[in-house]
Steps between C-alpha positions, in 0.01 A plus 500: 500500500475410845542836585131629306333276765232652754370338788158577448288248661182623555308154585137541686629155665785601666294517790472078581847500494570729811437189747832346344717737617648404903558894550292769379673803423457805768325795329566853633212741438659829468260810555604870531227671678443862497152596630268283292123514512408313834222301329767404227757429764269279672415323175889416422502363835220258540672363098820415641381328772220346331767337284464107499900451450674596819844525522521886433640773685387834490726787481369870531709813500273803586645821327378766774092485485359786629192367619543311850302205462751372243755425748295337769334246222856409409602431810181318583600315176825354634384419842264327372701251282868464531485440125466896444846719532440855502735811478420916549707705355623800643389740166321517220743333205258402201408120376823448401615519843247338667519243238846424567485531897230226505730260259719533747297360740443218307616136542311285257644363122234703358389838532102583410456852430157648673351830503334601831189582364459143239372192579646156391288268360466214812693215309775755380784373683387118487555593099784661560670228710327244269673640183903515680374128628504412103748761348752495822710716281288790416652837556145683451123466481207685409187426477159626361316806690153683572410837615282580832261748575507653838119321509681192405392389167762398224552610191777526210610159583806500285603193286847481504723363182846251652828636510437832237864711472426716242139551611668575844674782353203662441318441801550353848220211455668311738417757814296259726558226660869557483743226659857515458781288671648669778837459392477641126352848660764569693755413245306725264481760770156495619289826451688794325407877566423720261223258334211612762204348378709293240729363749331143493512495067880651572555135723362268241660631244857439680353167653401368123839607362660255729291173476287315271348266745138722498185331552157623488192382679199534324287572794338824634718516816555904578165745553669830415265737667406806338429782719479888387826637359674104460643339165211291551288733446587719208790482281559861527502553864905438550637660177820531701506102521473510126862670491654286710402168266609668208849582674495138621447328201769739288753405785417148442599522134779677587635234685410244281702743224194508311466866295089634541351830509264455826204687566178499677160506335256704715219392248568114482631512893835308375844504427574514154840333379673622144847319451730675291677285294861484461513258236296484226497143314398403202125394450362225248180582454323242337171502292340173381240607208246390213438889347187499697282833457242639724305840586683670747379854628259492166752441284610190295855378651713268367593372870845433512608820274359695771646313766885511419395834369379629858824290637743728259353847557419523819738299718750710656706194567729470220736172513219268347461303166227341372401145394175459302446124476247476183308153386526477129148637432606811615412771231796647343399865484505366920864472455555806281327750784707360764851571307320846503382565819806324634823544294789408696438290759235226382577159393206277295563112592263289332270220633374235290403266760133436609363759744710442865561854716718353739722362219480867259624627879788251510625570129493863587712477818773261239475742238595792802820592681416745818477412833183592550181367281193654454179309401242749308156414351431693185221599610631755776580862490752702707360795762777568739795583328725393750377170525829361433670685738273399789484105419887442435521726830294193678677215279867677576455317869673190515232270615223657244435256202165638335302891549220592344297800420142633612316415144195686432167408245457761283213682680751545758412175734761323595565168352778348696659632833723176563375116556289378757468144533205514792282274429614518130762628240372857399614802416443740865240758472401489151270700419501758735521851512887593487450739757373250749744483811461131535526346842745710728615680191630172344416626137724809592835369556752284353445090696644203483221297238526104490484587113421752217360476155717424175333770356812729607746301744842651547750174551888438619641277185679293761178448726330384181738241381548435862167341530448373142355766332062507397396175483378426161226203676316796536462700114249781649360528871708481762825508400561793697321369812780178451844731452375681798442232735825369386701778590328502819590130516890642493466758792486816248244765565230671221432836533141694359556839518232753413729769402549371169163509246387349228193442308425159343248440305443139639356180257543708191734256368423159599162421680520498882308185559718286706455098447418266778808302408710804532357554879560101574879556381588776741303388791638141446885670507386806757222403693706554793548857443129569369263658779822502670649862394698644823523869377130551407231361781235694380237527150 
């Protein structure tokens, strides 16, 4: 188990602590400069030695400027403070190599990566030194970042989830501030070539794949400025940078002997992951029912006919069964369209017990013999037809316990994109368009989630039984919220992925209303986790 564990501390009051520690860490800027905007230049400047926390060094490689005053304000620079190492290289060699050349100049346990033409916020590297002071062994940090305008004003101030891998594979969120310990890049082997414009994603990828002592500071402390023709500026003006992440992250998988088709997606600006599966185990899917009917599309629906009917003709995914868990009121013509619409693979268990989700979920999983479980309401319908594929592609990782789908109302809304437990337990997004972006594209790519809905939750048998299985204290809300915190409780991840659709036609069995005693039950055995969720910051 121990292994699952991530450092992930990302405490606002790490920052008291610093005094307590007799020797604070040396930070080493490192810049690569290569004729930056003076104004911008300036700017960087006046943040690093602005900053409050002072035992930094500055190292600066310039990669053959062509405009003069760049190397007589460098060497002003380290004449004026002996705290500011500078080297000129002979010709022009990229970032990469300018990169590298100022690492080399470096002396500190930690190296802060700086653009010449950013600013750092001016308590950055008190932060910084603040968060090694309580995690002395963290490997890597990043914290929370803004954009600049050349006028100065900020914008896009982006809200940062903790430690995110499979939300990293789709993006580099991490970017800005970046500190690493010295001695993990050069074991990784600092900047690669061939990744221009990719080459610090490339890094973090390698850095992340050999430590799991990552923190994140929840703090604004990098002003990435955005000047005409920058990242920052549009997401199409380095298309070639684009390439390189997509190369980075399928050499990442590669060496992690994980098999993906990787691609980037000009539209979406991201790199989109599709494992291949090499195994294909067998699913439980499992269906707890009354014979409810509702209008669907205009038309009256007995719901979970046309559920396990949309599971059996349009899944492409073939190694499933299914187990329809039916209370004894269940009409028997119910029964009879299911054997139809489902002839081989359906079982019918019976429930004769007073109404209790979390316990027709349990006898399902006993009455079931796959390794992986999947919780259905009857009142969903299948879109993507490889929706199997894609979750059991997440789930096949060894330290996933629970992925769910992007479930959509049936106007087309979406009705759950994962958990969010800030400021309360709710499904994320509901009720917006499903073409909405969300913040930073976080509706677009598969996350980490601190928990999805039951409504369709793809489960490891072993994780289950592992941490007891649904809780039958709670018979309709919540139960899902509980299993998830629990498996978060045991170091496993959940993944949401939006890549896998469904509609479900939410509340058309059971009423949604939610009772105050169910709320005082999971806050009483969760409050710590509630308006506490580390992968989702934002509304």
């Amino acid at each position: 188990m121990e292994n699952r564990k991530i450092c992930n501390d990302s405490s606002s009051n790490i920052a008291q602590n610093f005094e307590l520690k007799i020797m604070p860490p040396l930070l080493s800027i490192v810049t690569p400069v290569y004729d930056p905007p003076r104004y911008a230049f300036e700017k960087c400047i006046e943040t690093v030695f602005a900053q409050e926390f002072k035992d930094w060094e500055w190292c600066l490689v310039d990669d053959c400027s062509t405009a003069p005053w760049v190397k007589t304000r460098l060497n002003e620079l380290q004449a004026l403070d002996q705290r500011v190492k500078v080297y000129f290289r002979s010709e022009n060699g990229g970032i990469v190599a300018a990169s590298n050349d100022a690492i080399s100049l470096a002396s500190g346990e930690f190296i802060v990566l700086l653009d010449n033409d950013d600013e750092l916020h001016l308590d950055a590297l008190e932060e910084v030194a603040a968060c090694i002071n309580a995690n002395p062994i963290v490997d890597y940090i990043y914290s929370d970042e803004d954009k600049i305008t050349e006028d100065g004003k900020h914008f896009d101030e982006f809200v940062k989830p903790d430690w995110s891998p499979e939300r990293f594979l789709a993006q580099n969120y991490c970017s800005h501030l970046s500190v690493i310990r010295t001695s993990l890049l050069n074991e990784v082997g600092r900047f690669r070539s061939g990744f221009d414009g990719a080459q610090d994603y490339d890094l973090f990828l390698r850095v992340t794949e050999r430590t799991k002592y990552i923190v994140h500071i929840p703090k604004v402390l990098y002003h990435w400025r955005a000047v005409p023709g920058s990242t920052a500026t549009a997401n199409n003006a380095k298309l070639y940078a684009y390439t390189a992440a997509a190369k980075a992250v399928d050499e990442h998988l590669k060496r992690r002997k994980i098999a993906a088709e990787v691609k980037f997606d000009p539209t979406l600006s991201l790199v989109t992951v599709k494992r291949q599966l090499t195994e294909h185990p067998k699913v439980s899917i499992i269906i707890p029912t009354c014979g409810t009917r509702k209008s669907i599309f205009g038309v009256d629906t007995c719901l979970v006919v046309n559920a396990v009917e949309s599971v059996e003709r349009r899944s492409t995914y073939t190694n499933f069964e299914i187990i329809v868990v039916v209370d004894k009121g269940t009409p028997q013509q119910v029964i009879t369209d299911l054997k139809t619409v489902c002839p081989n693979r359906l079982k019918i268990i019976d429930y004769d017990k007073p109404f209790n989700f979390s316990d027709k979920c349990n006898i399902g999983v006993v009455n079931s013999n796959a390794p992986l479980i999947l919780f259905l309401n009857d009142d969903t319908e299948i879109i993507s037809p490889d929706w199997l594929e894609t979750m059991v592609g997440h789930i096949s990782e060894e330290d996933v316990a629970m992925v769910g789908p992007l479930l959509l109302y049936e106007d087309g809304r979406i009705q759950s994109a994962g958990h969010s437990n800030t400021h309360s337990l709710h499904n994320f997004c509901a009720g917006l368009s499903s073409n909405v972006f969300g913040h930073f594209r976080m509706l677009k790519l598969a996350r980490e989630v601190s928990g999805v809905t039951g409504a369709c939750a793809l489960i490891k048998r072993d994780a289950y039984f592992e941490v007891g299985g649904m809780s039958e204290i709670f018979p309709l809300a919540f139960n899902d919220c509980d299993i998830a915190f629990k498996f978060l409780e045991h170091g496993y991840r959940i993944i949401w992925t939006p890549n896998a659709r469904l509609f479900h036609f939410e509340s058309a069995t059971r009423p949604a209303n939610v009772k105050p005693s169910e709320v005082k039950l999971i806050t009483g055995r969760w409050g710590r986790k509630i308006n506490n969720d580390q992968y989702c910051k934002v509304h």
